[in-house]
C-alpha positions in Angstrom: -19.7 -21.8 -18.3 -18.2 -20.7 -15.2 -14.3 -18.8 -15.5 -11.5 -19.8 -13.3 -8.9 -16.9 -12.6 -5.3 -18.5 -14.0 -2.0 -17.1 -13.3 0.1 -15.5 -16.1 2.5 -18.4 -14.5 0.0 -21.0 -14.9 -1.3 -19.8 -18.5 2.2 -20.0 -19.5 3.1 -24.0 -18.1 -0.1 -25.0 -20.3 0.5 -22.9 -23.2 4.2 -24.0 -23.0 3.0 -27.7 -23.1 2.5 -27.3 -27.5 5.4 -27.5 -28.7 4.4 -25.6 -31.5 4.0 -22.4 -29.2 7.1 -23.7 -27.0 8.9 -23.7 -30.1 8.2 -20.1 -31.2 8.4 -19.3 -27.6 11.7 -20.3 -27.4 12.7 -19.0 -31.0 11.9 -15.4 -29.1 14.5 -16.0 -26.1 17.0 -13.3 -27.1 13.5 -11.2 -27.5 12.8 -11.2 -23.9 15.9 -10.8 -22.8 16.4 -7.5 -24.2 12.8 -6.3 -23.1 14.0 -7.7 -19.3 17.2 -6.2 -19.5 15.7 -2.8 -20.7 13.2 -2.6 -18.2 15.5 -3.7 -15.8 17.9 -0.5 -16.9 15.1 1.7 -16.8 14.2 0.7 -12.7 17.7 1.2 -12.0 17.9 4.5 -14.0 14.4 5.5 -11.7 16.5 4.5 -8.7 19.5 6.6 -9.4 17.4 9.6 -9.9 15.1 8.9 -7.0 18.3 9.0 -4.8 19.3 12.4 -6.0 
């Protein structure tokens, strides 16, 4: 069986396409939000110090 590289993108779509795993997907919204607001504090924090 040959693989075929996929995308996190395009793993996601399909995976999202069950709506058993869109709905625990969604159920973790406020989840991700926090880890991209976190990691988005942390770059800008980097920057600040980088700066100095």
């Amino acid at each position: 069986m040959k693989r075929q590289f996929v995308s996190f993108e395009q793993y996601k779509k399909k995976a999202l396409q069950d709506p058993e795993i869109k709905k625990n997907y969604d159920d973790l919204a406020e989840e991700f939000k926090l880890i991209s607001d976190q990691i988005a504090l942390q770059k800008q924090s980097h920057n600040n110090t980088a700066k100095k």
